[in-house]
C-alpha positions in Angstrom: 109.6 99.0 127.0 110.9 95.9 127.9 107.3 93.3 127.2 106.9 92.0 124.0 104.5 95.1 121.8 101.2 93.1 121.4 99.9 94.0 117.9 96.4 94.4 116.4 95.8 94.5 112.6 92.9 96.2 111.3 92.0 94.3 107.9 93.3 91.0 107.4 93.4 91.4 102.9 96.0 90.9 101.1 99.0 93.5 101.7 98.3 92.7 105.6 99.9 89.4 105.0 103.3 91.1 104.4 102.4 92.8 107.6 101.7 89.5 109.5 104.8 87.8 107.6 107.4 90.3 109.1 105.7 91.1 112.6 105.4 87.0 113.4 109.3 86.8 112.6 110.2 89.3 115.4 110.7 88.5 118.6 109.8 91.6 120.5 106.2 91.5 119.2 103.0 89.2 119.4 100.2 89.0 117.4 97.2 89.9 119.9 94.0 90.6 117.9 92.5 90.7 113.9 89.8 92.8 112.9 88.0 92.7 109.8 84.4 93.4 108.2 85.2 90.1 105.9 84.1 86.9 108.9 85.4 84.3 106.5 88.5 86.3 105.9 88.9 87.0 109.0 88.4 83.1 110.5 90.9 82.1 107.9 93.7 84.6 108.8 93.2 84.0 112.5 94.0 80.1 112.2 96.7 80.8 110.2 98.5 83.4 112.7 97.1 81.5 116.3 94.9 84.7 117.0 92.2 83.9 118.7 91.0 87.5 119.5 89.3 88.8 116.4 86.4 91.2 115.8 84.2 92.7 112.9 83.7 95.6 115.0 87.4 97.8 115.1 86.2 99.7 118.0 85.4 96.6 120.3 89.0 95.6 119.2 90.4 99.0 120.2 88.8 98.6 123.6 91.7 96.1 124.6 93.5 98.2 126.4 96.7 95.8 126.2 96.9 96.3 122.7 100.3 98.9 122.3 100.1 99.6 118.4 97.9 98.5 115.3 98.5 98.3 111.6 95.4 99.5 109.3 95.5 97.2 105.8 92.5 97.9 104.8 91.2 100.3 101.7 92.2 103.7 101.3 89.1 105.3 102.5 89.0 103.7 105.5 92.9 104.7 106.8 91.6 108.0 107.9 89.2 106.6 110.6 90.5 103.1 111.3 93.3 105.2 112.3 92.5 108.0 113.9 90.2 105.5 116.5 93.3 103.7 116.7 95.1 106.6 117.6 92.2 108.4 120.3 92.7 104.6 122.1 96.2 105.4 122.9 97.6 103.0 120.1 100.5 103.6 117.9 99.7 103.3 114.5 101.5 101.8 111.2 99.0 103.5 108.5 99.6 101.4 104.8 99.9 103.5 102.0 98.4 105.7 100.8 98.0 107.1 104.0 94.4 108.8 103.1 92.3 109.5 100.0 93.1 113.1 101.0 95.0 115.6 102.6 92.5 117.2 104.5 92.0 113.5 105.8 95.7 113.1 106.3 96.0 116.5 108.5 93.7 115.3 110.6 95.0 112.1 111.4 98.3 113.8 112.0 96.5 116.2 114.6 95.1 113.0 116.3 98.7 111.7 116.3 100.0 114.9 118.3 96.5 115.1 120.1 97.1 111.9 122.2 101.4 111.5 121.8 101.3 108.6 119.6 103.2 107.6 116.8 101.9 107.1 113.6 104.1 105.8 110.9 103.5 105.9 107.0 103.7 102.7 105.5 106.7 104.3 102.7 108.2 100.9 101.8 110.3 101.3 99.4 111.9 103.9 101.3 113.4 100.6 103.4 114.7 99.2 100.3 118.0 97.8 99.1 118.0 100.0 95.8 117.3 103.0 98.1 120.1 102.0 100.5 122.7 102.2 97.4 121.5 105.6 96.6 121.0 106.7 99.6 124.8 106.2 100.3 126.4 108.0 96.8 123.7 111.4 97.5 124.9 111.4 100.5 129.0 111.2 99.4 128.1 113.9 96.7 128.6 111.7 94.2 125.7 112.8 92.1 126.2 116.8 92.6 123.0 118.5 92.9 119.8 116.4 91.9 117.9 118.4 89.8 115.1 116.4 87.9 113.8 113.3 88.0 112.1 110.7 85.7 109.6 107.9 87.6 107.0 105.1 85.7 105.3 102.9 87.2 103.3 101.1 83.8 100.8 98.2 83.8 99.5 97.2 80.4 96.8 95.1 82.5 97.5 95.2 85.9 94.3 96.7 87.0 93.3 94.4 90.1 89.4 94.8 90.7 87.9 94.7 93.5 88.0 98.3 95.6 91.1 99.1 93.8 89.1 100.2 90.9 86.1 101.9 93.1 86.7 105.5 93.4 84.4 105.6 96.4 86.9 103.2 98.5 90.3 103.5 96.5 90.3 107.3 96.0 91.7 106.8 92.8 93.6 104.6 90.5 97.0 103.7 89.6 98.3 107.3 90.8 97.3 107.2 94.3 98.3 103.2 94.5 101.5 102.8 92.4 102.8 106.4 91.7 102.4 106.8 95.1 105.5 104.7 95.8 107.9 106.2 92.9 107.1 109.7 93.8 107.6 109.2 97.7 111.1 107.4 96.6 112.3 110.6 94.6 111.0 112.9 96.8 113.1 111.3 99.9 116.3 110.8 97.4 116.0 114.4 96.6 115.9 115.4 100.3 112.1 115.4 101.4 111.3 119.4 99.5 108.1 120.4 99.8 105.9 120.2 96.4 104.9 124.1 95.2 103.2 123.0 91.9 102.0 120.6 90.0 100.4 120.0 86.5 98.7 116.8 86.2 96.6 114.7 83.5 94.8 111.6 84.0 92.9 109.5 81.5 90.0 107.0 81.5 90.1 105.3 77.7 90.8 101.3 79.0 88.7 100.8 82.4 89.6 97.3 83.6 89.9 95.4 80.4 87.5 93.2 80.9 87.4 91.8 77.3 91.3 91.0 77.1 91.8 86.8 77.8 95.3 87.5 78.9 95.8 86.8 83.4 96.9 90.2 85.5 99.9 89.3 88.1 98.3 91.0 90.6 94.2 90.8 92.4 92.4 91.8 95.1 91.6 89.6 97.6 87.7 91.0 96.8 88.0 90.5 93.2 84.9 89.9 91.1 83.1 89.7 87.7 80.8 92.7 89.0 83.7 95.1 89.9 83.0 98.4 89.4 85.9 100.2 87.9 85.5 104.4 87.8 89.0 105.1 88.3 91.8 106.5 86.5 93.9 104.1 83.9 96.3 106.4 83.5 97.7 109.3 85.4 100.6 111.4 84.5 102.4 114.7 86.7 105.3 117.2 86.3 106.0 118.3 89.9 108.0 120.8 91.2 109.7 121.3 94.5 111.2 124.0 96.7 114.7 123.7 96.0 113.9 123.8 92.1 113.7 120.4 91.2 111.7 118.6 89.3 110.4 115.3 88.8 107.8 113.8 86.3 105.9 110.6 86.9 103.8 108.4 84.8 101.4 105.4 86.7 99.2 103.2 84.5 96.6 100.5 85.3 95.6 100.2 81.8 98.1 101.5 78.9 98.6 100.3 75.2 102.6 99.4 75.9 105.0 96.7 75.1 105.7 95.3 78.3 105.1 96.7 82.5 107.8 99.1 83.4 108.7 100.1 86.4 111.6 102.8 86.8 113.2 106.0 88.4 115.6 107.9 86.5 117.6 110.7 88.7 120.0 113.4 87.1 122.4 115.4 88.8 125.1 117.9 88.0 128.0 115.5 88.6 126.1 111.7 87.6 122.8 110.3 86.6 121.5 107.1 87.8 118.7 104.6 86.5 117.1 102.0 88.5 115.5 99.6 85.9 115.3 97.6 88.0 119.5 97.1 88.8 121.1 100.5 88.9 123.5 102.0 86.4 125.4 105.2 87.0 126.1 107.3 84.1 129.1 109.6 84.9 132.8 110.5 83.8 136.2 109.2 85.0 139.1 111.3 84.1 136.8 113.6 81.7 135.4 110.9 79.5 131.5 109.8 79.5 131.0 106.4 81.6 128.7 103.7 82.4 129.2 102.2 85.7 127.1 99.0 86.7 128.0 97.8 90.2 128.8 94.6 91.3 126.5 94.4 94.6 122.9 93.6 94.3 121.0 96.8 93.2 117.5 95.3 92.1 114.9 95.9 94.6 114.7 92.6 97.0 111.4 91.8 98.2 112.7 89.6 100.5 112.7 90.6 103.5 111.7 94.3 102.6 108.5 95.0 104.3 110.7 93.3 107.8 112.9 95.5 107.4 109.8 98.3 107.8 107.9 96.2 110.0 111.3 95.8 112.9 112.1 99.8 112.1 108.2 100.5 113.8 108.7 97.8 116.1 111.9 100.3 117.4 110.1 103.1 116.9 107.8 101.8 119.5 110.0 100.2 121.7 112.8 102.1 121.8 111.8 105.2 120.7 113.9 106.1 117.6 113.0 108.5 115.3 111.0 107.6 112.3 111.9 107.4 109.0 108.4 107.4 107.4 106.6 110.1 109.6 102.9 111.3 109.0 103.9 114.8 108.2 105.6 113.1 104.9 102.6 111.3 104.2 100.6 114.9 104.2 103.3 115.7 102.0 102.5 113.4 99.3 98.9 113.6 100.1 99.1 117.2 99.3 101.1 116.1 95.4 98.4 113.9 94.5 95.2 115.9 95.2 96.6 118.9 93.2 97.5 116.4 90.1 93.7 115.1 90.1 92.9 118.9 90.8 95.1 120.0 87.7 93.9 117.3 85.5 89.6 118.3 86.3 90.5 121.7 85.9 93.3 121.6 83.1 95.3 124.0 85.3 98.7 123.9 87.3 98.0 123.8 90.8 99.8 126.1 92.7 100.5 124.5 96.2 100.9 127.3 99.5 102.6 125.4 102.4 
């Protein structure tokens, strides 16, 4: 494919402007047409980009044939069928994450995928990140032995952001399905991509939104409001246990009585241990003694230029035709994790998972 990919985002809130960022920077793409149920929103974004195509109606934008691929941004109940019409009008499709609120949802956007030979590519970004790079390169020299159990948080004392992140009916959940999502799709590819085969999960609703506390949260929807319903999950918490015998626990918090946010993975091994928090550190031996190494490169995640780095790999996906690194049958993966933890926590139960 030798034209420039013309690109059409479906919902133009906030984590499409990472999108928009990275996709107006390459030079093999152009912005074509916006979509969005917000009109305001929607005016705004198009000024900003030079899009003058833009519709409230995603099927009228899917009718332009000249349209080659399309990233969905908008909530997570609306990834399922934003992109499987994306996908039945001969689009690719970059699909945010999560990729659905389900993975009955998730299989049958795959299916759509294969039904009409399209690509559709999880939006996994950490998974193009510097940190993930590092560590990527020492499992791969066998520095760290077997990995064998992991450790991943992801903590917000008050980093609940309103708007549809805290209604169950359009989020799908709370802080598990939108932050532990990204910690437990990192270990998982670290550890190889197993496949999940149980899971015991608890989740907790003690703090809602904390509406009463004074104190600013780094982090709101673009639809925040004083009126926000909030029927999610402030806490979630999962041991989770793969094919190849590892193990990995996760914590995700909205709402949580802590110190401070925290935000890290902890991977063990049979040779080394690592901890990203949010540089890396390498616990090992040299010539039989315990060690500490700290490297000298750049090991905390860099934002900059992160979600580029996912956008331009899609871009070549498209264009060129290499193989994925974030496929959908990955997403149905982690789909699959997070329904048996909210399964394990109604019922009390491990969830025994039959792939």
């Amino acid at each position: 494919m030798d034209k420039k990919i013309k690109i059409g985002i479906i919902g133009t809130g906030s984590i499409s402007n990472t999108h928009l960022q990275a996709y107006s920077k390459n030079p093999n793409v152009e912005l074509y047409a916006f979509c969005d149920i917000n009109e305001e929103r929607l005016k705004t974004m198009a000024e900003k980009y030079g899009v003058t195509r833009t519709f409230t109606d995603m099927h009228e934008m899917l009718k332009l044939e000249e349209i080659d691929a399309v990233s969905v941004c908008t909530w997570n109940s609306q990834h399922a069928p934003c992109t499987i019409a994306a996908l039945n009008a001969g689009k690719h499709v970059l699909c945010e994450k999560p990729m659905a609120t389900s993975a009955k949802e998730a299989r049958e956007m795959n299916a759509a995928a294969e039904k009409n030979g399209k690509l559709l590519m999880i939006g996994f970004v950490r998974r193009f990140g510097n940190d993930c790079a590092i560590l990527q390169d020492f499992i791969d020299n066998g520095y760290f032995g077997d990995l064998y159990y992991a450790k991943a948080t992801y903590l917000r004392r008050k980093g609940n952001p309103g708007g549809w992140f805290g209604d169950k009916s359009r989020s799908g959940g709370g802080p598990l399905i939108d932050l532990g999502v990204h910690v437990i799709d990192l270990v998982r590819y670290l550890f190889g991509n197993p496949k999940p085969v149980s899971v015991y999960g608890a989740t907790f609703q003690k703090l809602f939104d904390r509406k009463d506390v004074k104190d600013s949260i780094g982090y709101s929807a673009a639809s925040k409001t004083d009126n926000d319903i909030c029927d999610v999950e402030d806490l979630a918490s999962a041991m989770i246990r793969f094919d190849n015998g590892a193990v990995l626990h996760i914590e995700a918090s909205f709402s949580l009585n802590l110190k401070k946010d925290e935000g890290k993975i902890e991977l063990f091994g049979t040779k080394a241990g690592a901890k990203l928090d949010p540089s890396l550190e390498i616990y090992s031996n040299i010539n039989n003694y315990m060690s500490n190494v700290q490297l000298c490169t750049k090991t905390d995640l860099d934002f900059n230029g992160l979600f580029e780095k996912e956008i331009n790999h899609f871009v070549s996906c498209v264009k060129d035709g290499i193989t994925c690194m974030a496929p959908a049958q990955d997403g149905i993966e982690l789909m699959t994790i997070l329904d048996a933890v909210y399964e394990s926590a109604r019922t009390g139960h491990e969830v025994v998972i039959n792939n």
